[in-house]
N, C-alpha and C positions, 0 to 999 in steps of 0.2 A: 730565251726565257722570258715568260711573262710576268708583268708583274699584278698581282692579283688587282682588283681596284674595289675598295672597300666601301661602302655608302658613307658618305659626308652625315654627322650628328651634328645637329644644330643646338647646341645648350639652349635651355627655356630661359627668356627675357626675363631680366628680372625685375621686380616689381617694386615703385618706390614709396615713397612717404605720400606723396599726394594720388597714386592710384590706390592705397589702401583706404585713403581719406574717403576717395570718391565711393569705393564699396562700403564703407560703413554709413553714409548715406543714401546709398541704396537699399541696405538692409533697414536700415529705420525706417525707410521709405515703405519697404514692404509690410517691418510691422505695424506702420498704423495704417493700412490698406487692409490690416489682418492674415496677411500671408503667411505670417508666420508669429507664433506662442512666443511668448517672454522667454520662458527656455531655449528656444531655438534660437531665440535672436541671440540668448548668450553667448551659446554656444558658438552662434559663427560668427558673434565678435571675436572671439579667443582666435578661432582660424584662420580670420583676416589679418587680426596683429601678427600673428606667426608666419603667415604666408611669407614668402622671398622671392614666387615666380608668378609669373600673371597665369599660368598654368593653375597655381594653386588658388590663384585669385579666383578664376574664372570656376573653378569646382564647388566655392564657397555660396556660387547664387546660380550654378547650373540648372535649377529647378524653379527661378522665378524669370518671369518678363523682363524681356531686354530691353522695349520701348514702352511710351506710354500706352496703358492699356486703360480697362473701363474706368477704373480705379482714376485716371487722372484729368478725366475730361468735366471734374469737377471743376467750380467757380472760383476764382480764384481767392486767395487768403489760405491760412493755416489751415492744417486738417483738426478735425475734430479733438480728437486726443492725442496728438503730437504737435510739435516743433523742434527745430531747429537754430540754431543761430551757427554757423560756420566763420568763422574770422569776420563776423559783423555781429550787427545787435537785433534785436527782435523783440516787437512788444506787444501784447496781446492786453488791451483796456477797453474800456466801456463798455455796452452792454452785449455779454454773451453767455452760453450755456457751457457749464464746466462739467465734464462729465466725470463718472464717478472714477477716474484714474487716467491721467493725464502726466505728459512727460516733456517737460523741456530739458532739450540736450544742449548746451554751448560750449563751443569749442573755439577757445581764444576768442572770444565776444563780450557781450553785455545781452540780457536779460532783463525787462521788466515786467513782473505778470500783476497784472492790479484787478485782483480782487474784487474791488469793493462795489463794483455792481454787475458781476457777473452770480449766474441763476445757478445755483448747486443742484446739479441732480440728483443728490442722492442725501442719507443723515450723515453719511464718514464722506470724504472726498482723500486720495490719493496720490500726492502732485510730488513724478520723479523726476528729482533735477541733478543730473550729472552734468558736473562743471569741470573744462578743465582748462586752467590757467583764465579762468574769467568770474563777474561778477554776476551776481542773480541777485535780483530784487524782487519780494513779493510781498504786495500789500494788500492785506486782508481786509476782510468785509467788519464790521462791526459783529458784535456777536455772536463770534464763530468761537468755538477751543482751537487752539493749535497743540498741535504734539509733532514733535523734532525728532527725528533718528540720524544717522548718518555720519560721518565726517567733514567737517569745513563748514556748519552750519549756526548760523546763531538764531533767537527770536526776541522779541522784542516786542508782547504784545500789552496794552494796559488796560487795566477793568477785567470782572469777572465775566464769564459767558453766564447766561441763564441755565438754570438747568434744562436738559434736552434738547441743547445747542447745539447746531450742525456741528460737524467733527472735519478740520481740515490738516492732515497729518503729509506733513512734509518730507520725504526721503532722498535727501540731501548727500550728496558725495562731490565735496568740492577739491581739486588739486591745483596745489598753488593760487587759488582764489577764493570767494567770497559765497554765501548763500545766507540773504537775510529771509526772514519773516518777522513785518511789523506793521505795524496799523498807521502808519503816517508816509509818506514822502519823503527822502532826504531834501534834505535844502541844499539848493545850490551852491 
């Protein structure tokens, strides 16, 4: 009698806390490259946090660039409308061009975005800052409105804007952390 000999299955690897870190900055990476819609990017946030096997990992960005491509043979510094801070800090001052929706992400960092001489492109500006377990700092130009939406957010701005004062609306979602808007520096 023989005995049958059935193909060996190999269970799919499973995927940890820091390869789904690593995909969630790849997909940010994509959407400020434009690869991919604010919706989409949502979306395969939810699929990365859910993922459990690098199988399912790897279906989540099957459709974008594995190396650097055109997209990163830029100069070095921040991309235009995104950053990042990853278990460090990041600070983006002096003089630069704010485009009209812009997004810093910090994960277990610090933030500082200083405003106050950077060039609004636009009358509203749109600055998304998901925080999680960190602090964001952002200090505003003179003369700007601010308008607060979010979770975990305070502002702190003083004086009135002029009327038909650039517009910079803050969409703030902070967990276990911090997200100011105000018009001064903290002191040391």
């Amino acid at each position: 009698m023989s005995v049958e000999q059935q193909p060996l299955t190999v269970p799919a690897l499973r995927a940890s806390d820091r390869d789904r870190d690593e995909m969630l900055v790849r997909l940010h990476d994509a959407f400020a490259e434009g690869r991919l819609t604010e919706a989409e990017l949502d979306e395969r946030i939810d699929l990365t946090l859910a993922a459990r096997t690098h199988t399912e990992l790897g279906a989540v960005a099957a459709d974008l660039p594995t190396g650097p491509g055109p997209a990163d043979a830029r100069c070095a510094g921040p991309a235009g409308r995104f950053q990042v801070a990853y278990k460090n800090s990041v600070t983006r001052a002096g003089r630069w061009r704010l485009p009209e929706r812009f997004t810093t992400v910090v994960y277990k960092g610090t933030a500082l975005l200083d405003l106050r001489s950077a060039e609004l492109e636009g009358p509203v500006t749109v600055l998304r800052v998901p925080a999680y377990k960190s602090t964001v700092e952002i200090i505003m130009p003179p003369g700007v409105r601010v308008e607060t939406d979010g979770m975990g957010i305070s502002a702190e701005v003083h004086g009135a804007p002029p009327a038909g004062a650039p517009v910079v609306h803050v969409r703030g979602y902070a967990y276990k952390g911090t997200i100011e808007a105000k018009d001064r520096l903290r002191r040391s």
